[in-house]
N, CA, C and O atoms as CSV, one atom per row, in Angstrom:
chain,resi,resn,atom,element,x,y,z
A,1,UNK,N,N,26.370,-17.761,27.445
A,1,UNK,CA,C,26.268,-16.576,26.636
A,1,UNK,C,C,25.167,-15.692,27.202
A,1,UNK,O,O,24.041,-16.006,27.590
A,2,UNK,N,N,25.640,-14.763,27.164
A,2,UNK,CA,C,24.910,-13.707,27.533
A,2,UNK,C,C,23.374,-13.311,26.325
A,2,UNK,O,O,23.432,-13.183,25.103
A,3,UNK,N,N,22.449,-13.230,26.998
A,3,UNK,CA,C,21.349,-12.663,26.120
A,3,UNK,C,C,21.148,-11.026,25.787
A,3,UNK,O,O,21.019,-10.117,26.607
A,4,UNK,N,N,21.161,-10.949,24.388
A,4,UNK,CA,C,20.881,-9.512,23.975
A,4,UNK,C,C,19.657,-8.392,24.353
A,4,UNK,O,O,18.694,-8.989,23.871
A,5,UNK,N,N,19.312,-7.602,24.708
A,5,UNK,CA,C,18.230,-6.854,24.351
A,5,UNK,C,C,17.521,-6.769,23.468
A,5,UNK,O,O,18.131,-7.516,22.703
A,6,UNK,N,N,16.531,-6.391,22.819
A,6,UNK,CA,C,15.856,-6.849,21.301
A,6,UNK,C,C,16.197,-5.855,20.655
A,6,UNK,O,O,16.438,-6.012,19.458
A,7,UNK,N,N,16.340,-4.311,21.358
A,7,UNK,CA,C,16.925,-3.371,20.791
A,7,UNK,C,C,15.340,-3.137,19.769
A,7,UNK,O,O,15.654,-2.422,18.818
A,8,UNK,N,N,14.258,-3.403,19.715
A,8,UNK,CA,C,13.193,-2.621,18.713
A,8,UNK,C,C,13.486,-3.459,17.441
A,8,UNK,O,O,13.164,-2.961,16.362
A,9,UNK,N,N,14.191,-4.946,17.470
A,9,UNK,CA,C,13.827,-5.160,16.079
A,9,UNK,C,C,12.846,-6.042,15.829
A,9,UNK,O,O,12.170,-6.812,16.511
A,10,UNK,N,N,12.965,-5.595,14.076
A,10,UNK,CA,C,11.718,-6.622,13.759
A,10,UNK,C,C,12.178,-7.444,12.716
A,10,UNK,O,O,12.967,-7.070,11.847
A,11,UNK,N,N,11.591,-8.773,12.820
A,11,UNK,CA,C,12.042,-9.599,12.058
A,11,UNK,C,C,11.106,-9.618,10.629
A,11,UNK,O,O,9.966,-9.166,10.513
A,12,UNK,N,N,11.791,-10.164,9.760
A,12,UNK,CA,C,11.459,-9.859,8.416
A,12,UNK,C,C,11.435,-11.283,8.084
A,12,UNK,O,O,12.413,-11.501,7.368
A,13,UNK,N,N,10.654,-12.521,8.312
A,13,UNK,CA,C,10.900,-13.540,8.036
A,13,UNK,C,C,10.145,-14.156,6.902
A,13,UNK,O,O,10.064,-15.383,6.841
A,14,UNK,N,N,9.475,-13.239,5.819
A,14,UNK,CA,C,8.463,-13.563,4.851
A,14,UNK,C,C,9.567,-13.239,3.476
A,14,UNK,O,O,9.884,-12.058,3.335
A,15,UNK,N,N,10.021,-14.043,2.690
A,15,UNK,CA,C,10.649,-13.503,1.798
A,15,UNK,C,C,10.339,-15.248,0.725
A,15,UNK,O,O,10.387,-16.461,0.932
A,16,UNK,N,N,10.024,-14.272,-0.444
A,16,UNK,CA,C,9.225,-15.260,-1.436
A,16,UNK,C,C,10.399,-15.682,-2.200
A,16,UNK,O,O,11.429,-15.018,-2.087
A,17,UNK,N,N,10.369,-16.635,-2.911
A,17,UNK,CA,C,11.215,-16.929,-4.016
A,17,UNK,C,C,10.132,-16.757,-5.050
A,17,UNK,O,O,9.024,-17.278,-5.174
A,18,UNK,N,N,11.076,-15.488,-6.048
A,18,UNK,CA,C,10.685,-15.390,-6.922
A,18,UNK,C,C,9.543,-16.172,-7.939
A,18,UNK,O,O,9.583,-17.388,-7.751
A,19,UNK,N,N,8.698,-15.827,-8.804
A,19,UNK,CA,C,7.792,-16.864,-9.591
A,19,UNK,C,C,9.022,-17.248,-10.302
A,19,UNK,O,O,9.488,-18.376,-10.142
A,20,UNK,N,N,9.384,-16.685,-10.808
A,20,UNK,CA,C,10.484,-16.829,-12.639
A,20,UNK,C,C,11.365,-17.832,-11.881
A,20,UNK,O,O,11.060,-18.979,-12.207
A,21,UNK,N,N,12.276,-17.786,-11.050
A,21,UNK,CA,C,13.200,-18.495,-10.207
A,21,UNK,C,C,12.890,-19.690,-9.748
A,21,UNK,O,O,13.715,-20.604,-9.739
A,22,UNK,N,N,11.292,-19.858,-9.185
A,22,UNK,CA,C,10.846,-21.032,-8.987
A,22,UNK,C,C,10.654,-21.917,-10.039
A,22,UNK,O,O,10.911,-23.111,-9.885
A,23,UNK,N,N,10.183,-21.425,-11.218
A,23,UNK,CA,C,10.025,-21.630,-12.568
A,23,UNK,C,C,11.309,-22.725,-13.183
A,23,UNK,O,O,11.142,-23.854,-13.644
A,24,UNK,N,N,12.280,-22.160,-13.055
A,24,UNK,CA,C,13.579,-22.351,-13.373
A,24,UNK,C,C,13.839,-23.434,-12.890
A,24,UNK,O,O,14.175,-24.423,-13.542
A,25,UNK,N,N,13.694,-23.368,-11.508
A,25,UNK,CA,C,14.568,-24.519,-10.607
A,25,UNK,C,C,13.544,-25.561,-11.184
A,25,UNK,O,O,14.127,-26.278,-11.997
A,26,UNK,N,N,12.328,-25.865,-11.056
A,26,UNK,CA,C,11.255,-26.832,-11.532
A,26,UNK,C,C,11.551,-26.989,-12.656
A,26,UNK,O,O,11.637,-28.201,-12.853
A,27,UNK,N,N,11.832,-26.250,-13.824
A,27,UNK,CA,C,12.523,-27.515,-15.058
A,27,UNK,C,C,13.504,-27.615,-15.128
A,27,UNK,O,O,13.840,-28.352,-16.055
A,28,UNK,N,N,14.742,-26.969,-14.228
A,28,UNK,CA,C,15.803,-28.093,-14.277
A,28,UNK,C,C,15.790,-29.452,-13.632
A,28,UNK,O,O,16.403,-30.395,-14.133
A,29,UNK,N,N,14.936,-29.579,-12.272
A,29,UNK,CA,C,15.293,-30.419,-11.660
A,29,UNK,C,C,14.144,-31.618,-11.937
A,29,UNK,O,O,14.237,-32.773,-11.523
A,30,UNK,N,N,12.888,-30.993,-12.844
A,30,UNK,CA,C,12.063,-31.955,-12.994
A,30,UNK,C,C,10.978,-32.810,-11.847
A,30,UNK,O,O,10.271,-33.793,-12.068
A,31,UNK,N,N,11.099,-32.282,-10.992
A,31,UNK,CA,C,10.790,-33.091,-9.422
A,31,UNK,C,C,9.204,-33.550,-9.907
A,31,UNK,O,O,8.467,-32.721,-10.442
A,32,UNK,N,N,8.882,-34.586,-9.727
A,32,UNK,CA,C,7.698,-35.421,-10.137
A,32,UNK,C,C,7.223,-36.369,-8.543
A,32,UNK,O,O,8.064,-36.599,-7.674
A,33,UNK,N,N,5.892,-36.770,-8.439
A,33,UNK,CA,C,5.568,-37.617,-7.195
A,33,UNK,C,C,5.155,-36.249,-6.534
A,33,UNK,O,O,5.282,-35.069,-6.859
A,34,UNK,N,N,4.562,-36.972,-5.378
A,34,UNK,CA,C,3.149,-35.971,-4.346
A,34,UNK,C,C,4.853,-35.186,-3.529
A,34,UNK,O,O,6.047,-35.465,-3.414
A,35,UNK,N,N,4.086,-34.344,-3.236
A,35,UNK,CA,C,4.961,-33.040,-2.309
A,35,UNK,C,C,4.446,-32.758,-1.139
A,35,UNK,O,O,3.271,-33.095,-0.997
A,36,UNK,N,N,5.058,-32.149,-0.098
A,36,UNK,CA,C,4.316,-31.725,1.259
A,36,UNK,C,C,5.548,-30.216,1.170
A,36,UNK,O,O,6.753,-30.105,1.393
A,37,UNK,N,N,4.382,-29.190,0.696
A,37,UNK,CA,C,4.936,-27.592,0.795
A,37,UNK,C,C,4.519,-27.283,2.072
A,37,UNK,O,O,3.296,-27.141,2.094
A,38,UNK,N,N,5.249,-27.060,3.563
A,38,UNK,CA,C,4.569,-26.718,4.589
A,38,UNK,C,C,4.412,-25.428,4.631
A,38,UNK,O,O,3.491,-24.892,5.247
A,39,UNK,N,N,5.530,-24.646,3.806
A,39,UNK,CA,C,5.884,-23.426,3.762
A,39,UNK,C,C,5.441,-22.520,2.300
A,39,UNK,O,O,6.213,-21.775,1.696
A,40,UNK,N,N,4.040,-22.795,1.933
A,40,UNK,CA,C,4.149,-22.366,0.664
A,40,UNK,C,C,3.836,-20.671,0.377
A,40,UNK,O,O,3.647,-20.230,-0.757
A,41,UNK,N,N,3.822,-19.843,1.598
A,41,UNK,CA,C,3.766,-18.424,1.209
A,41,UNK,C,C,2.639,-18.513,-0.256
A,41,UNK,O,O,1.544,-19.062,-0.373
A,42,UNK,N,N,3.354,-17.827,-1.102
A,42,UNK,CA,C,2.654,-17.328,-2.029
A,42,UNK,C,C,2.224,-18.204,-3.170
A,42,UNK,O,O,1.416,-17.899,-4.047
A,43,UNK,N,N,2.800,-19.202,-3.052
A,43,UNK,CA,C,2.491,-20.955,-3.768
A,43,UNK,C,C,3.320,-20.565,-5.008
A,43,UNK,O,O,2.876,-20.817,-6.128
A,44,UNK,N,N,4.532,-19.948,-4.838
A,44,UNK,CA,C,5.135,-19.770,-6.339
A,44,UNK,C,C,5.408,-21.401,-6.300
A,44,UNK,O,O,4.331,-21.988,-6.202
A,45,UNK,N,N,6.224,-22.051,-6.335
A,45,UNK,CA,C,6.676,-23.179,-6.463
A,45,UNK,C,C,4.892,-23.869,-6.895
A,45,UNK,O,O,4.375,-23.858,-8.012
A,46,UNK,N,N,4.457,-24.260,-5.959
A,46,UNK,CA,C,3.045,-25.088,-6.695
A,46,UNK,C,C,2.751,-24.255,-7.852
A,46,UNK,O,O,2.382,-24.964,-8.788
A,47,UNK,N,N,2.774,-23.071,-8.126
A,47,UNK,CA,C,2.322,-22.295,-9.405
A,47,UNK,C,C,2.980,-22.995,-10.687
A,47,UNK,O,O,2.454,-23.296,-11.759
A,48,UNK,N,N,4.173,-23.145,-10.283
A,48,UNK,CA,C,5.735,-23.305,-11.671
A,48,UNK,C,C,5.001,-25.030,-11.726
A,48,UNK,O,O,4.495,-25.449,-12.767
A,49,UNK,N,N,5.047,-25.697,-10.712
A,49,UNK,CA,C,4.450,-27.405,-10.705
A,49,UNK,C,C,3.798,-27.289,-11.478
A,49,UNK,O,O,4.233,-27.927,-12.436
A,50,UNK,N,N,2.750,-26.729,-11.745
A,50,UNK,CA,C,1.000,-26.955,-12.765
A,50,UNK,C,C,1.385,-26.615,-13.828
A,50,UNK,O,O,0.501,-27.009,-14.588
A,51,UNK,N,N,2.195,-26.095,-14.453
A,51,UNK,CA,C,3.096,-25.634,-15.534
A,51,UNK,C,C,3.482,-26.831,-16.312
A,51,UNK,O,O,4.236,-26.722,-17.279
């Protein structure tokens, strides 16, 4: 395969999950025991945990 030019773009690879959404998924799924967030951006998810 042939390689593209970059053509000037930029990648947008920072995109949060919502607080409220993280919120959500954490009491449906209940997840309990130690965690390894490698990726925690804005720590919504650890935020909704302490909850």
């Amino acid at each position: 395969m042939r390689s593209q030019p970059n053509r000037n773009y930029t990648s947008n690879d920072d995109i949060q999950t919502p607080l409220a959404l993280a919120r959500k998924l954490v009491a449906h799924f209940q997840p309990s025991g130690r965690f390894l967030e490698p990726c925690r951006g804005n720590g919504n998810f650890l935020k909704a945990l302490r909850m």
